[in-house]
Structures are given as C-alpha cells and as structure tokens.
MARBA-3410 file (N, C-alpha, C, O; in Angstrom, 1 decimal):
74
13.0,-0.7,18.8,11.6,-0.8,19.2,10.9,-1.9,18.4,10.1,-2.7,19.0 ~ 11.1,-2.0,17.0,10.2,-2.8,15.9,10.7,-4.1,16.4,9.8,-5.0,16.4 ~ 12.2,-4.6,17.0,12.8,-5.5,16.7,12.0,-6.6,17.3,12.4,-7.7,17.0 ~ 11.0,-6.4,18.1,10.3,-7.9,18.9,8.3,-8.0,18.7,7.5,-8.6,19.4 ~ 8.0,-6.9,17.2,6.8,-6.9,16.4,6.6,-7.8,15.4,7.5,-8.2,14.8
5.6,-8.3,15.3,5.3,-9.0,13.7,4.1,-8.3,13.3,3.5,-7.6,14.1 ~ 3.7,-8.5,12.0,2.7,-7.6,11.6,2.2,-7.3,10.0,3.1,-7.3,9.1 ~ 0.7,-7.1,9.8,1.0,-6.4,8.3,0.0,-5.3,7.9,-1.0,-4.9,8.5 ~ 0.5,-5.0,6.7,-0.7,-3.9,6.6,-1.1,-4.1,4.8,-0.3,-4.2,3.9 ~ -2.3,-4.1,4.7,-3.1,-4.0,3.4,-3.1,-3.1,3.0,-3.6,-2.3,3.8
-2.7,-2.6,1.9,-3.0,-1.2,1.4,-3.9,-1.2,0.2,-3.5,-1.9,-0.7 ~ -4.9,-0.6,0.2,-5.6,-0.4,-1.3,-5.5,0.9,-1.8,-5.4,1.9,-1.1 ~ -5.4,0.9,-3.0,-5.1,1.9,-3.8,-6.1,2.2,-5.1,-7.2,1.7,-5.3 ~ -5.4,3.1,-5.9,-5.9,3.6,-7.2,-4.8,4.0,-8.2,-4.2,5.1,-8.0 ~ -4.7,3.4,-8.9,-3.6,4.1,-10.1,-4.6,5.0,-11.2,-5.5,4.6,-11.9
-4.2,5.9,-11.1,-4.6,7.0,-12.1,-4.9,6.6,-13.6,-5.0,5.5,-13.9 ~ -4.9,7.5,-14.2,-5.0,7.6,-15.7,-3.5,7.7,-16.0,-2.8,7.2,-16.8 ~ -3.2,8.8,-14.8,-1.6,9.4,-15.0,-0.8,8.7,-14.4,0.1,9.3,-13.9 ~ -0.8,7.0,-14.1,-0.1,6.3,-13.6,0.4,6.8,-12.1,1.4,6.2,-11.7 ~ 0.0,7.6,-11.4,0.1,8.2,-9.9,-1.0,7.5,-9.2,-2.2,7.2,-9.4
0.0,7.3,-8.0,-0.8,6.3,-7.1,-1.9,7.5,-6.1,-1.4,8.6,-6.0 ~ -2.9,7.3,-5.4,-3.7,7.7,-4.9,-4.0,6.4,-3.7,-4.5,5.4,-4.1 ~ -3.6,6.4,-2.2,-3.8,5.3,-1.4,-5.7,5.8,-1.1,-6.3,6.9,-1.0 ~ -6.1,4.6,-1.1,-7.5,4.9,-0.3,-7.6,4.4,0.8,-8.2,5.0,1.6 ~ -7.1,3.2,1.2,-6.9,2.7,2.9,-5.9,1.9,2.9,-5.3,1.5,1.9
-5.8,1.7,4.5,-5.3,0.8,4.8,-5.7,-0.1,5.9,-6.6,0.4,6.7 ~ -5.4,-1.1,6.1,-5.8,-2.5,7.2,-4.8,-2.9,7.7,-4.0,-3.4,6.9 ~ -4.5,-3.0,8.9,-3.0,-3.0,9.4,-3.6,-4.2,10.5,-4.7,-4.0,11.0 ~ -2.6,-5.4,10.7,-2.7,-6.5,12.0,-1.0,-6.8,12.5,0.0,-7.0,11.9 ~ -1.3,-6.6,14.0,0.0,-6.7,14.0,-0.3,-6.3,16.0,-1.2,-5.8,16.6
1.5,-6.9,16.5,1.2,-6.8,18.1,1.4,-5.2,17.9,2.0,-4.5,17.0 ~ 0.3,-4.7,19.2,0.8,-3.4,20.0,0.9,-2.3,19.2,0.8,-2.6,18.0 ~ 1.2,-1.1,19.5,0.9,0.0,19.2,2.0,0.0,17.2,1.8,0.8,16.2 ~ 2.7,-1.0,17.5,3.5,-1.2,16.4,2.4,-1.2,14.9,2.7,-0.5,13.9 ~ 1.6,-1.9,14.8,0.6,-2.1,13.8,0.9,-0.6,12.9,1.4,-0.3,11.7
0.4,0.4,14.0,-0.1,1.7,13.0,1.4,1.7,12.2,1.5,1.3,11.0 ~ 2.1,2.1,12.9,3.3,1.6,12.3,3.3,1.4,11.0,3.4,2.1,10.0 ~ 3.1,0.0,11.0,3.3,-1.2,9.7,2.0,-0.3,8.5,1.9,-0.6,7.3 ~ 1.3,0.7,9.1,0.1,0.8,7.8,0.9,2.3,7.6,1.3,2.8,6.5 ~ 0.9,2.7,8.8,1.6,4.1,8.2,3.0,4.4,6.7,3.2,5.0,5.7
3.7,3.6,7.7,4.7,3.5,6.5,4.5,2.7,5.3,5.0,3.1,4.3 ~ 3.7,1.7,5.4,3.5,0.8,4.1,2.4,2.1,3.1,2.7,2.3,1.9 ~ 1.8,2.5,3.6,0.9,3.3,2.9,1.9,4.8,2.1,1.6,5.4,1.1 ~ 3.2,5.3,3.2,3.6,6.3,2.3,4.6,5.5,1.0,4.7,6.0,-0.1 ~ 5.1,4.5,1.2,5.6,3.8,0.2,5.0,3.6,-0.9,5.6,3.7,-2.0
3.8,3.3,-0.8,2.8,3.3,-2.0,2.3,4.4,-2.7,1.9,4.2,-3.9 ~ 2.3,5.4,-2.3,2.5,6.4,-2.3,3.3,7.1,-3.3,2.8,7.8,-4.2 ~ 4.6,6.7,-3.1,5.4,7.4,-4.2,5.6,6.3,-5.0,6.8,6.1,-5.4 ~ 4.7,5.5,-5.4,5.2,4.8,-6.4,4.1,5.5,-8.0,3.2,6.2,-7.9 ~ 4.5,5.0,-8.8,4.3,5.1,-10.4,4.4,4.0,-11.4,5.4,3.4,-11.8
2.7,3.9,-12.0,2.6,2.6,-12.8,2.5,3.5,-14.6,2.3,4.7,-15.0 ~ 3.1,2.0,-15.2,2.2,2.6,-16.4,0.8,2.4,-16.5,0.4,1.2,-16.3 ~ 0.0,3.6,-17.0,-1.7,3.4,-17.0,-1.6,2.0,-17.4,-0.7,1.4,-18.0 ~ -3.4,1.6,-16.8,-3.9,0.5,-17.4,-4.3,0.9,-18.7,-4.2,2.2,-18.9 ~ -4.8,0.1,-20.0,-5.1,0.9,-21.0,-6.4,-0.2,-21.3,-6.3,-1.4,-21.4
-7.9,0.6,-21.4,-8.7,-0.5,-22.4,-9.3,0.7,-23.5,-9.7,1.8,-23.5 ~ -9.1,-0.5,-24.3,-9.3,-0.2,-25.9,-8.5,0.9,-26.4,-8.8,1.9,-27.2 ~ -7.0,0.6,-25.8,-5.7,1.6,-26.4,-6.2,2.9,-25.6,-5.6,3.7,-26.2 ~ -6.9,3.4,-24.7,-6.9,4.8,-23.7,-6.5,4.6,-22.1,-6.9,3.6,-21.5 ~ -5.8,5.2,-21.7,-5.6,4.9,-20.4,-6.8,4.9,-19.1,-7.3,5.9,-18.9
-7.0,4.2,-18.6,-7.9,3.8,-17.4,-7.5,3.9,-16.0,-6.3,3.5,-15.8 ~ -8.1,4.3,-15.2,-7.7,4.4,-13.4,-8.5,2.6,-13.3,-9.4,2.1,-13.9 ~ -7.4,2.1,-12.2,-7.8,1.0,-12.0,-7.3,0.5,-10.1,-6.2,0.4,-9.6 ~ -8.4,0.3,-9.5,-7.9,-0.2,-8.2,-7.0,-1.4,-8.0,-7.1,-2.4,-8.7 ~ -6.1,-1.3,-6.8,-5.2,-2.4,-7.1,-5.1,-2.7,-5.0,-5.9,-2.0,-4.2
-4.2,-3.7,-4.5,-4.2,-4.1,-3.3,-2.9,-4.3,-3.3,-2.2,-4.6,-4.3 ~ -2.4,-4.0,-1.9,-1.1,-4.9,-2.2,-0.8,-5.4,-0.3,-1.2,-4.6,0.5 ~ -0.2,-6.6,0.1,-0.3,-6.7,1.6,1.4,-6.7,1.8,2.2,-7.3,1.1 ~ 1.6,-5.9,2.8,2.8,-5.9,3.2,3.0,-6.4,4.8,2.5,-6.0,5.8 ~ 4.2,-7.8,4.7,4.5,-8.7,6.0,5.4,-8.2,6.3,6.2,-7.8,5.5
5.6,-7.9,8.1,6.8,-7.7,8.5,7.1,-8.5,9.7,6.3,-8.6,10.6 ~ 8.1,-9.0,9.7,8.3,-9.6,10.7,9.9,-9.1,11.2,10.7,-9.3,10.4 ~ 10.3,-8.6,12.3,11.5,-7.9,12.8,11.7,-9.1,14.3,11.1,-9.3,15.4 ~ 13.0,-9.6,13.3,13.7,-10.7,14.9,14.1,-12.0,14.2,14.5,-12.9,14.8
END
C-alpha cells in the first residue's frame, strides 16, 4: 500500500526530567490517506525512545525537542 506514498511527519516532544519521552504533537504532509500513517507511526517511535536528562546548573531539566521524519516508499 505505502509503496507509491511520499510524505512526512513532525513530531514535537518533551523529554522529561526522567529522560522519558512524552510526544505532544504531531504534523504530518504527505499524499492520501497515507500521511496519518507517517504521523502515527513516527509518533509511537518517539515514544519509546529515552534521553539522558538535560541538566542546568548540574539538576536535570524537561526540555522540548522536534524531530521531522521523511518517507519516501518507491
């Protein structure tokens, strides 16, 4: 089905204190019903990822981050 889509999806996020990701949205462009697609799965990927905290002045900090995911299938 994907193989004749192009497309992407923005994800914004939040890394915790506890280095756990928290997605807050996503922006998805892309042909045809496929897009949701591209935000759905881009967003559970982000998901299970784990940073080490940001740290200011040596304590750890939640900090928002972006990331854009291209796909192109063909």
């Amino acid at each position: 089905m994907l193989g004749k889509y192009t497309g992407s999806a923005i994800i914004r996020y939040r890394v915790g204190e506890d280095g756990k990701v928290a997605v807050i949205s996503k922006e998805t462009k892309g042909d045809g019903e496929a897009r949701h697609w591209f935000g759905n799965h881009a967003a559970i990927a982000v998901a299970r990822w784990t940073f080490e905290p940001a740290l200011h002045e040596g304590a750890p900090v939640a900090v928002n981050c972006a990331v854009k995911f291209q796909f192109d299938f063909g």
